[in-house]
C-alpha positions, 0 to 999 in steps of 0.5 A, a space after each residue: 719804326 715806320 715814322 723814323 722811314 717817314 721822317 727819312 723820306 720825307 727829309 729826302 724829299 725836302 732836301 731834293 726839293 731845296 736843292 731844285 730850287 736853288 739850282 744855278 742861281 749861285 753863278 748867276 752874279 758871276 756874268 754881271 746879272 742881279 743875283 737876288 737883289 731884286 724880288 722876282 715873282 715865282 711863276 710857273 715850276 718855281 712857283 709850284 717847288 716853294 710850295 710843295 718846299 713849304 708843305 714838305 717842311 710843315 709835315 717834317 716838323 710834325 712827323 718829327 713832333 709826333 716821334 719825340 712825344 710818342 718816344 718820350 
């Protein structure tokens, strides 16, 4: 019961963090600026939000093994 919560709210958190992350560059190709063909370094927040993205996913994936080989 408290890791299906767990699960929940961490898949929550990762979803807000991805879709912090990609908050409006889908419009950026749209006034003539490079959308993502050239690789900019993250600095700063951005460079803080893949990070705890990242660490979000790792900790989903394990609560979400822990749960299937507890239940199995």
């Amino acid at each position: 019961m408290i890791l299906n919560i767990a699960i929940i709210i961490i898949a929550l958190a990762l979803i807000a963090s991805i879709l912090l992350q990609s908050k409006g560059i889908g419009l950026g190709g749209l006034a003539g600026g490079d959308s993502g063909g050239v690789y900019t370094a993250r600095r700063g927040i951005e460079k803080v939000m893949f990070y705890i993205t990242i660490a979000l996913s790792v900790v989903f994936l394990v609560l979400a093994l822990v749960s299937v080989i507890v239940s199995g």
